[in-house]
N, C-alpha and C positions, 0 to 999 in steps of 0.2 A: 582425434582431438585430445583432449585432458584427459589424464590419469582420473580415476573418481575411486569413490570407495563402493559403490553398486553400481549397477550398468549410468555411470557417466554423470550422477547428478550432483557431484561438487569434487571440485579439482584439487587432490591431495597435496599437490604441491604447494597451495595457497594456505590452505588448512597448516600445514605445518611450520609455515612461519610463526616467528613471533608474536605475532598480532592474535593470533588464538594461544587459547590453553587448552589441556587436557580433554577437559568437561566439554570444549566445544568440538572438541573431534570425537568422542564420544557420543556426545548429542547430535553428530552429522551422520554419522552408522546408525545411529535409533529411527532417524526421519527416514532416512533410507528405507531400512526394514520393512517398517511401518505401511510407509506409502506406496516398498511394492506389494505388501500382502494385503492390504487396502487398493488398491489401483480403480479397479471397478468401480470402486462404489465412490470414487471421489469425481469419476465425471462421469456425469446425470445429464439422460437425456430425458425427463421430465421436465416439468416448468420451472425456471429459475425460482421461482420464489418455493417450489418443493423441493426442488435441489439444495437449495442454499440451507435451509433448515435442518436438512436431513444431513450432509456434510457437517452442517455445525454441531449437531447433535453428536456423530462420531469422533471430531475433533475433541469436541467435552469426553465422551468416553473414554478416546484415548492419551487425556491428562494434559494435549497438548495445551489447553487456554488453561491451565491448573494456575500457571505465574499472575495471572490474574487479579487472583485472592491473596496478598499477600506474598506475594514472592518477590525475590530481588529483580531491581533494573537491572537486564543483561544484553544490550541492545545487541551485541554478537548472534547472543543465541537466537535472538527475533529474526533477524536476517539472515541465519540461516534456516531458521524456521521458514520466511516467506521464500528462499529461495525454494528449497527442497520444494514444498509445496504450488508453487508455481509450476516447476517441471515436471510433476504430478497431474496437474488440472488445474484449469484458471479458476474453475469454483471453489478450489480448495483452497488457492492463495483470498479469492474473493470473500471468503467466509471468515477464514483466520485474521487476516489483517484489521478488517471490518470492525470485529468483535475489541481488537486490541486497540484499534484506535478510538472504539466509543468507550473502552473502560477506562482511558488512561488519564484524560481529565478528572475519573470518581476517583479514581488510584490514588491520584496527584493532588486534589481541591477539595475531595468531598470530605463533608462533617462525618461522623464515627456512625451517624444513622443511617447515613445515604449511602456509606460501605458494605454496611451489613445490610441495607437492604437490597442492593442490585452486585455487589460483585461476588457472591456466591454463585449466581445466577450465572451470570456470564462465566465463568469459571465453568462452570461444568457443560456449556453449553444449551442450557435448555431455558437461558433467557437473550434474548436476541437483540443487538443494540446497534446505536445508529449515531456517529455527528453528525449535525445540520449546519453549516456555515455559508456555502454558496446563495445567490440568490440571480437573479436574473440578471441584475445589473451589480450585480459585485462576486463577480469571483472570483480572482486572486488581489482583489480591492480588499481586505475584509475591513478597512476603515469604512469603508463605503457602505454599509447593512442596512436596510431601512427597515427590518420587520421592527416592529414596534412593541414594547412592554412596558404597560400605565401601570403604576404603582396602584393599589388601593386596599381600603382597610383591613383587610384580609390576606391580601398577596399581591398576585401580577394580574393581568390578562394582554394575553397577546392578539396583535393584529397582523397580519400579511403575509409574507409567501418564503420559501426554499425552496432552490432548484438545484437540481442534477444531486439527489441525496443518494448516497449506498443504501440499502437496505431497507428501504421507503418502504413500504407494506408488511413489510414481513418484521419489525424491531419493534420492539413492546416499551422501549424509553430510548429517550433522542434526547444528545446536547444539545440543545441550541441556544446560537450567540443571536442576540437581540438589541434593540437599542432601547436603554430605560433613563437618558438623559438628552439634552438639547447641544451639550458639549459637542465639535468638532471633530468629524472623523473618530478615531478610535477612543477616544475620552469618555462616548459616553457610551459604549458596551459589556454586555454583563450573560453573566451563561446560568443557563436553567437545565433543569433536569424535567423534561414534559414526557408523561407516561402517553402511553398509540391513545388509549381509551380514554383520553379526556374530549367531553364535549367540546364540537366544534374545530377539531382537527382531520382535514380531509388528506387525502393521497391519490396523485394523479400521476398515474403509473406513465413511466417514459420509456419504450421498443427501444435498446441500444443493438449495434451492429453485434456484440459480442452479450447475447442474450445472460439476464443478470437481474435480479429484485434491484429495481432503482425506480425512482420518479421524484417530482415535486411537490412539496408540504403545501398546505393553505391551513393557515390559523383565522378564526373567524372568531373573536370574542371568545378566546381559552383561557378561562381562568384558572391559577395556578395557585395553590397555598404559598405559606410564605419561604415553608421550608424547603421548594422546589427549587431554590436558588441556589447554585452550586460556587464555591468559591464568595468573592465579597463582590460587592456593587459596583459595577466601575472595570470589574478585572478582567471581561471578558475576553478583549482582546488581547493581555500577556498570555489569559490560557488558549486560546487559538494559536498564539504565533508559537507558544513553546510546545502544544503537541504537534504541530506541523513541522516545527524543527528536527522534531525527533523521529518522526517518520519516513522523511522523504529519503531520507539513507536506506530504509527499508524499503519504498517504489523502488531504489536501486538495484536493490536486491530478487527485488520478482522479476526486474527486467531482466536480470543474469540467468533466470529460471527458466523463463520465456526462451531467452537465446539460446542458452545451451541445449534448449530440450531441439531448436530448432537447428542447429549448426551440426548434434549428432544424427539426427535424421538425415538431413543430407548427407551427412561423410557416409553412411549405412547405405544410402542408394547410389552416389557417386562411387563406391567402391564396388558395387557391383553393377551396373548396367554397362553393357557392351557398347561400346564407342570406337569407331574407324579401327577395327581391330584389336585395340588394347579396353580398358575401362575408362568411363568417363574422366574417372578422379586421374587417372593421366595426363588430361591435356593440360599445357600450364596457366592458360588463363583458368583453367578449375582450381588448380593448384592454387595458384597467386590468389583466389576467392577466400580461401580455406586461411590462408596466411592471413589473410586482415581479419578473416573471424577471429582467427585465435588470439593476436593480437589485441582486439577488443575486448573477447572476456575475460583475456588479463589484466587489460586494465580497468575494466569494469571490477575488477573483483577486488582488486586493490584498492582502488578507490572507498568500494564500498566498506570494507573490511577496517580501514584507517581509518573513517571516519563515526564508525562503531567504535571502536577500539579507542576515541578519544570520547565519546562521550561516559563509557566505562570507567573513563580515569577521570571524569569529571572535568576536562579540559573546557576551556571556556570557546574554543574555537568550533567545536563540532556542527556549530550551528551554519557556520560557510562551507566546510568539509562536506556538512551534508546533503547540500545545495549543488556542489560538484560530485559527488556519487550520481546524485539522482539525474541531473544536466545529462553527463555522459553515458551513464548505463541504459538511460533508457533510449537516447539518440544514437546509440553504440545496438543497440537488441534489436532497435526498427531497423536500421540496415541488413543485421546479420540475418532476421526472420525474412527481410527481402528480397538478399541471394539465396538461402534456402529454398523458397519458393522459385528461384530463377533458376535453380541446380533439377530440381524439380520438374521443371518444363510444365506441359499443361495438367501435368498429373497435382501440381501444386492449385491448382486453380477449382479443384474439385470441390463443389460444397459438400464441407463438414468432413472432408478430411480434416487430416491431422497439420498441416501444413494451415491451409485456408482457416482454420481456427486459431491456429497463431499470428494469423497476420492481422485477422479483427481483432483480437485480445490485447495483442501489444499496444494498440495506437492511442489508447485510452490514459497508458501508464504515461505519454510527455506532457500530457493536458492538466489531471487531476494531481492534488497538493501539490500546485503553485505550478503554471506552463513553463516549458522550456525559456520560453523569454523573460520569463519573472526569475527565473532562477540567475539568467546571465544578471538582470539587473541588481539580484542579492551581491552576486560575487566578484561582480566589477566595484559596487559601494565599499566592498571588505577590503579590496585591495590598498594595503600598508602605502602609506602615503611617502613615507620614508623611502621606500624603495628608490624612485629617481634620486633623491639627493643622495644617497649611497652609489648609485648607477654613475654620480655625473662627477664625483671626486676620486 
C-alpha cells in the first residue's frame, strides 16, 4: 500500500504536496514515534471509562492537547493528529478529539475567566471535557433542542435530557446548547459551560458496540451561576454549527486512520497466506480489492487535506469542503475495513481481533457530527447555482 514515514501510518506522498508544510511533516514523524513507543498503552483493555482517562492523561503528558491552551488554529496538524492516532487505537483518537472538541467552543467564546479556568486543564490532560448537543429527538436537527434553560435571578436552571454524549461519565465540565428563549428553531439557543458535580445532573451510561465512556445526561433543576454561560444569549447555535464545521474534516481524518490501519493489515496477510499455489494477494479479484482501497485513501486523503488547508487560509468555503472530507472518508474506510475483513476470511470475524475491532469502530464515524445524509444535504444546498447557466451557454 502507501509509502508512510513508520510502518504505514501516513502516506508520504500526500504529505509532500503543497497542502502541507514543513512543520506538518515534522509533526507526522513525531506522531509516529510517539505512538509506536506508546502503542501498548494506547489500547486498553480496561473499562472504557479507565481507559479513556488514563490515555488522556498520556496524551496531556505527551504535550499532544498542549494547542489547547493558547496555541494557533492548525486544523492540518489536528488531522493528522486524529489520523495518526486513530491507526494507533480508537481510544486514542476517542480521547484526543473528544477533549479538542469540548475545548474549542472555551477557545473560541469563552470570557478570559472561563479560559483560565478550564483550558489549562484540558491542555494537560488531567481535566476531562465533553459537548452536549444531541438529544433524543434532535440530532443532526440541532434547531430542534428542547432541553430547557429558565433564566432567574441569579443565573440559569436547566431542565431535560442529552443523548448519545462522548465522555458522559467520566468529563468534569460539558457544553451544553440549551434552549433559553421561545424563538423558533435555532433563535432561541444559547451554550453553557455545566461543571459533572452540579446538583441534579445524572448520567445514564449507554453499552456501544465499539465499548467507549458515553451515555445520556439528565438535568433535573441544575442551577447554574450566571457566569456559566459561554459566549452571548441567543448564540448557541452559531457556536454549534461552527465547531461542528470544523471538525467534521477531522471525522475524515480518523476515518483515514481507521482504513489504513485496516487495508495494511490485509496487504500483510494477503501477502502471505498460500492460495492455489501462489499467495492470496495474487488472485486478481484480490488484486482489483486492493486497487479500490488504494484508490480511496487517496482520495480520502485529499479530500481531507484541502479541506484543512482551506480553513488555515481562512477561506470562507471550508465549511462545505468539510462536509465532503467527512461524507467520503468515512463512507470510503467502512468499505475498505469491509474488504479487509473479507481478505481476512473467518479469521476477521474473531472477537477482539484486530480486524473485528475495526469494523465496530468505524461505523460510528458516518453517524456522529452530522450523518452521512445530513452531509449530502449540506453539500447539495452549497452547490453554486451558476453552474447550470454556465453549463447551458
Amino acid at each position: 500500500m502507501a509509502t508512510a514515514t513508520s510502518p504505514n501510518t501516513f502516506d508520504t506522498r500526500i504529505l509532500a504536496l503543497p497542502l502541507y508544510e514543513n512543520h506538518h511533516r515534522e509533526l507526522a514523524e513525531r506522531l509516529v514515534t510517539w505512538c509506536d513507543e506508546h502503542r501498548n498503552a494506547l489500547v486498553g483493555s480496561e473499562r472504557p471509562e479507565t481507559a479513556g482517562l488514563r490515555i488522556l492523561r498520556a496524551l496531556g503528558d505527551g504535550g499532544w492537547l498542549a494547542f489547547l491552551d493558547g496555541g494557533p488554529d492548525d486544523y492540518r496538524a489536528l488531522c493528522l493528529a486524529r489520523e495518526a492516532f486513530a491507526y494507533a487505537g480508537d481510544l486514542a483518537d476517542y480521547a484526543f478529539s473528544i477533549q479538542a472538541l469540548a475545548a474549542t467552543p472555551i477557545r473560541r467564546f469563552g470570557t478570559d475567566d472561563q479560559r483560565r479556568r478550564y483550558l489549562p486543564g484540558l491542555a494537560a490532560g488531567t481535566l476531562c471535557g465533553a459537548f452536549a448537543i444531541s438529544e433524543e429527538a434532535a440530532g443532526s436537527d440541532v434547531a430542534a433542542i428542547g432541553l430547557e434553560a429558565r433564566e432567574t435571578e441569579t443565573g440559569w436552571v436547566l431542565n431535560g435530557g442529552k443523548a448519545w454524549i462522548a465522555n458522559a461519565g467520566i468529563a468534569e465540565v460539558y457544553t451544553v446548547i440549551a434552549r433559553t428563549g421561545p424563538g423558533p428553531g435555532s433563535f432561541g439557543l444559547t451554550a453553557f459551560l455545566v461543571p459533572a458535580a452540579v446538583p441534579g445532573l445524572r448520567v445514564e451510561p449507554v453499552p456501544m458496540i465499539a465499548p467507549r465512556a458515553l451515555g445520556h445526561l439528565v438535568f433535573d433543576d441544575c442551577a447554574l451561576p450566571r457566569e456559566a454561560l459561554l459566549g452571548s444569549r441567543g448564540a448557541g447555535f452559531p457556536i454549534a454549527m461552527e465547531v461542528l464545521d470544523r471538525f467534521r474534516m477531522t471525522v475524515g481524518a480518523a476515518a483515514l486512520g481507521f482504513a489504513r490501519r485496516a487495508a495494511d493489515a490485509a496487504l500483510s496477510r494477503a501477502r502471505e497466506r498460500p492460495m492455489l499455489g501462489g499467495k492470496l494477494f495474487d488472485l486478481p479479484t484480490v488484486r482489483a480489492t486492493f486497487a479500490d482501497m488504494e484508490v480511496k485513501l487517496d482520495a480520502a486523503a485529499l479530500l481531507v487535506a484541502r479541506s484543512a488547508w482551506e480553513i488555515d487560509q481562512g477561506d470562507s468555503r471550508y465549511a462545505r469542503h468539510s462536509s465532503v472530507a467527512k461524507l467520503y472518508a468515512t463512507e470510503a474506510a467502512q468499505q475498505i475495513v469491509d474488504s479487509a475483513v473479507q481478505i481476512f476470511g473467518a479469521a476477521g470475524l474473531v472477537r477482539d481481533s484486530l480486524l473485528e475491532r475495526l469494523y465496530r469502530q468505524i461505523r460510528s464515524l458516518r453517524i456522529y457530527e452530522g450523518s452521512s445524509e445530513v452531509q449530502q444535504a449540506i453539500i447539495a444546498a452549497a452547490i453554486d447555482p451558476d453552474r447550470t447557466h454556465r453549463g447551458a451557454s
